[in-house]
Each structure stands twice: as structure tokens, then as C-alpha cells.
C-alpha positions in Angstrom: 0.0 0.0 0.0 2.9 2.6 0.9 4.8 1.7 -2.3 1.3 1.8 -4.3 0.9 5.5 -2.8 4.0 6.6 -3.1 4.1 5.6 -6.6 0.8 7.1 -7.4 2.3 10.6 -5.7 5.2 10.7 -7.4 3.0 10.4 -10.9 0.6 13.2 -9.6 4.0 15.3 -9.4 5.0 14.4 -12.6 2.2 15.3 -14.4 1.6 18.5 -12.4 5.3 19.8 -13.5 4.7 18.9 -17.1 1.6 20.8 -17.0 3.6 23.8 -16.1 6.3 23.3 -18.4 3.4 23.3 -21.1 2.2 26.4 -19.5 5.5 28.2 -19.1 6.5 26.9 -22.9 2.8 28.3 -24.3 3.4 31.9 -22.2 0.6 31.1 -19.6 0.6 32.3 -16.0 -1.5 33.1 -13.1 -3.3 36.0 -12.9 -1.7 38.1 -10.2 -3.7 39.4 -7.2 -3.3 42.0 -4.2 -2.6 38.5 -2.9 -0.4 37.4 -4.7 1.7 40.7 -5.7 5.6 39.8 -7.0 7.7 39.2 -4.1 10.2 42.3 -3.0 13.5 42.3 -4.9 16.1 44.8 -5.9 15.3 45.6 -8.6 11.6 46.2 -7.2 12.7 47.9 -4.2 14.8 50.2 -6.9 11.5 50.8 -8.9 9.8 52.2 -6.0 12.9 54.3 -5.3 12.4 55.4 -8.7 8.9 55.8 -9.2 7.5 57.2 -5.7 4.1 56.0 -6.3 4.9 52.3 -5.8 5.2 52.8 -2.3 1.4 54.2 -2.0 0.0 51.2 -3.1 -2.4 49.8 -0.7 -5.2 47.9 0.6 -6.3 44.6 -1.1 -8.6 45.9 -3.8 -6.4 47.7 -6.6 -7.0 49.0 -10.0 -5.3 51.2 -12.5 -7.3 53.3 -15.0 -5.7 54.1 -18.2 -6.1 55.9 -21.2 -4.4 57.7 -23.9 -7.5 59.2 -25.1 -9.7 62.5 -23.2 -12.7 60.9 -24.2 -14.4 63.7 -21.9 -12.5 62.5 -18.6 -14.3 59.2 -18.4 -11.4 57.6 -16.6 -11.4 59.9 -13.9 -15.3 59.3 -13.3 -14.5 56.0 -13.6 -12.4 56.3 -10.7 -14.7 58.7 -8.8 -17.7 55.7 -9.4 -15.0 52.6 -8.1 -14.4 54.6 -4.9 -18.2 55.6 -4.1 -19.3 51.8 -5.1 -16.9 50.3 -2.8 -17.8 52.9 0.1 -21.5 52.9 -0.7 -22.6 49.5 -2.0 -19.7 47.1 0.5 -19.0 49.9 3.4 -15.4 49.5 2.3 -13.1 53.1 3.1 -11.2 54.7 0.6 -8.1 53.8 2.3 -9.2 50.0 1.4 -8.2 50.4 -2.1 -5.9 51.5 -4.2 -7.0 53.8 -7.2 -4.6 54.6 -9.8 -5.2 56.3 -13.3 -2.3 56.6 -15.9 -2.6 58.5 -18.8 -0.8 59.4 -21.8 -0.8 60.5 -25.5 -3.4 63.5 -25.7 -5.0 62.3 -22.3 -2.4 64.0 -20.9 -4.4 67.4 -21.4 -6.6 66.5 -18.4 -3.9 66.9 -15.9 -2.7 70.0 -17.4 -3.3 73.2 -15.4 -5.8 76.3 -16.5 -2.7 78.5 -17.4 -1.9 76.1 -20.2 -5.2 75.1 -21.4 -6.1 79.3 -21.3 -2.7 79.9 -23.2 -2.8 76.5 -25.9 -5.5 75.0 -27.7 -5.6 72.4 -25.1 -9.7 72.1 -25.0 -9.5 72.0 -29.0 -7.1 69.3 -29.2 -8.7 67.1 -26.7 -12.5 68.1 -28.6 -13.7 69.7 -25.2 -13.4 73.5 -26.4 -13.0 75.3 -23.0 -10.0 77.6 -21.8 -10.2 76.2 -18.5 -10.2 72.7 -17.3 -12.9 71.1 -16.1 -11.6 68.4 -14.3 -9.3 71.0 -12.0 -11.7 69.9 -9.2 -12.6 66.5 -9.8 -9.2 65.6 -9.6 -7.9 67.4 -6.5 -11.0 65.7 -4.6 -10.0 62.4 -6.0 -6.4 62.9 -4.9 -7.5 63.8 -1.4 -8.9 60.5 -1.7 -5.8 58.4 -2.4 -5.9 58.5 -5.5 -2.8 58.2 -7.6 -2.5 60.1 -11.1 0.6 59.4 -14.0 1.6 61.1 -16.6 3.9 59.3 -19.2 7.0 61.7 -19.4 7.4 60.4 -23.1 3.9 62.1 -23.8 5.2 65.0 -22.8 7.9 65.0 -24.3 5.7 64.7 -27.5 3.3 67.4 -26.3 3.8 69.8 -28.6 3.4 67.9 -32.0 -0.4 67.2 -30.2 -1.1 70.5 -28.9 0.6 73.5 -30.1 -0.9 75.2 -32.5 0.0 73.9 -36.2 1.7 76.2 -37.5 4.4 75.7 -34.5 4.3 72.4 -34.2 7.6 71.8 -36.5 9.2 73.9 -34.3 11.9 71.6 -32.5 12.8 74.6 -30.0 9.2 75.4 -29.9 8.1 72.2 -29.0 11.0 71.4 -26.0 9.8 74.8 -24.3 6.5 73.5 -24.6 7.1 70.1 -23.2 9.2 72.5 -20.4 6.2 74.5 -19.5 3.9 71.5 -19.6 6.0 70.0 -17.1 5.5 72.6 -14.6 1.8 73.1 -14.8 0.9 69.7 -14.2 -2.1 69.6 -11.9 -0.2 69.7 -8.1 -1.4 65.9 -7.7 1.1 64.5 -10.6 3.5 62.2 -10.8 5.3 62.0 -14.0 6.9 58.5 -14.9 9.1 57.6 -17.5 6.4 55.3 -20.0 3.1 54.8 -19.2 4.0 51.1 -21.2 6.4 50.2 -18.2 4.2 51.8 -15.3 1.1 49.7 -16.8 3.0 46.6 -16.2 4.7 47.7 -13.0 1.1 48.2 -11.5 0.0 44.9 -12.9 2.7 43.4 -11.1 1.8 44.5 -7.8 -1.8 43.4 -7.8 -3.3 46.6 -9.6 -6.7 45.2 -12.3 -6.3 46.8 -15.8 -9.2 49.2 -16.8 -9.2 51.0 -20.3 -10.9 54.3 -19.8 -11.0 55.7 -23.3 -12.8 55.3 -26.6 
């Protein structure tokens, strides 16, 4: 009986580490949860060094809202709507969860300032003709809130072939100073990372869900 069990465990094994060399060979793996977030390494611990949001992750229910597209703010309602769900419909605090929203490419525009969208064709560009932002408010009371807002420094970077007016846009000088002044009227809440590409996976890695907020 021993021997008969032992040999029957020792298939069970076998089988169950071919499966996950099938897996591993085919690109398959686990979804990762708050639960299950990648262990701390250095290179990890270097990343947070690097990218101070890291360390504000929290809480067990986590989700990053991204888009590279205005499509009139939806993300950040969609971030105002997870918070008040959780609090409302589960009694959950904000402090519970972890809300982040990255954006980049012409999304960018909703976490610029009312000195740059009063100065640029910001509201134009983004197809919500204003010369203020309307989201000024909505996100300093998300922020108050926990919540954690990128910007991709490569979209900025790129800023002024999006935004400037055309006739300046092939401007080189024209278009660093604007990527310059862009950088320093960010809304007070955000942090700029280096590609939004890279921060989507960080935050995947660390037990954040993926939400596309855009059209």
C-alpha cells in the first residue's frame, strides 16, 4: 500500500510539472492578485525608489485606469464611481483600495493646469473647447482620496506635435519649451513617470486590475 501510494504521488508530481512546463513553454501564467503581488527584490525595491508611487500602493482591492484618449474625462469618473461603489454599495473606506489612473498620449491634457489650457488649444485638441479645465476639481478631490495620477514623461515629451498650434508644431525649439512649461503646470497631484508602457505593467505586477478608460 505505501509503495502503491508513493508511486501514485510521485506520478501526480509528474504530471503537475509537465503541465507547467506546457504552461510556461505556451506563455501562460497566473493571474496576479493583491494577494499574490511579485515578491520584494532589488530591482523592485529600486523601482519604487524610482517611481514614488509604488510605495502608495495599498489595501487589497487595486486598479489602474488608463487611457491615452480625453474621451471627456471618463477615466477619472470611472475612478470617482470605483471609490463611491466600494464605500457605498460594500461599506469598504477609501483607504481600502488603491485607485490609480495613468494617462498618456493627448489624455495627458486632463492633468494640465488652467494657465496652459487658457494659453494653448488644449480644449481644441482634446474636442472639449473650454480655456479652462474642467476636471481641475474633480481631480484634487479624488487625490484627497488616495488617489494616484501618471503622466507618461514620453507624452510629454511629444506634447507639442499634439497641442501647439500647427503652425508651430515643427518647431523643435518650440516644442521642448512647450514640453518644459507643460511639465510645470501639471495639476499639483502629478506624478510623471518615465512610459506609461512600463508603469502599466509595474502596476499589474503589484496586484493593480487593468481598466481602459478611453474610446
Amino acid at each position: 500500500m505505501t509503495l502503491h501510494h508513493h508511486t501514485m504521488t510521485t506520478g501526480r508530481r509528474s504530471f503537475l510539472s509537465r503541465l507547467v512546463g506546457v504552461g510556461a513553454a505556451l506563455g501562460l501564467s497566473m493571474p496576479r492578485t493583491a494577494d499574490a503581488i511579485e515578491p520584494e527584490t532589488e530591482a523592485n525595491a529600486r523601482a519604487a525608489a524610482d517611481d514614488p508611487w509604488i510605495s502608495r500602493l495599498r489595501g487589497p482591492h487595486r486598479v489602474i485606469f488608463h487611457s491615452h484618449l480625453a474621451s471627456d474625462g471618463i477615466a477619472l469618473r470611472w475612478a470617482q464611481t470605483f471609490l463611491d461603489t466600494q464605500k457605498k454599495a460594500y461599506g469598504l473606506a477609501d483607504a481600502d483600495s488603491t485607485v490609480v489612473v495613468g494617462f498618456n498620449g493627448r489624455a495627458i491634457g486632463l492633468l494640465f493646469n488652467d494657465a496652459i489650457w487658457g494659453k494653448y488649444p488644449i480644449g481644441d485638441t482634446l474636442q472639449m473647447p473650454a480655456t479652462r479645465n474642467a476636471n481641475t476639481v474633480l481631480v484634487a478631490q479624488l487625490a484627497a482620496r488616495g488617489v494616484i495620477f501618471l503622466a507618461c514623461a514620453n507624452s510629454i515629451a511629444a506634447a507639442g506635435q499634439r497641442f501647439l498650434p500647427e503652425s508651430q508644431r515643427g518647431d523643435a525649439a518650440l516644442r521642448t519649451a512647450f514640453s518644459d512649461e507643460v511639465r510645470a503646470n501639471l495639476l499639483p497631484s502629478v506624478e510623471v513617470v518615465p512610459a506609461m508602457i512600463v508603469t502599466l505593467q509595474q502596476a499589474q505586477d503589484r496586484g493593480c486590475r487593468y481598466i481602459y478608460g478611453g474610446g
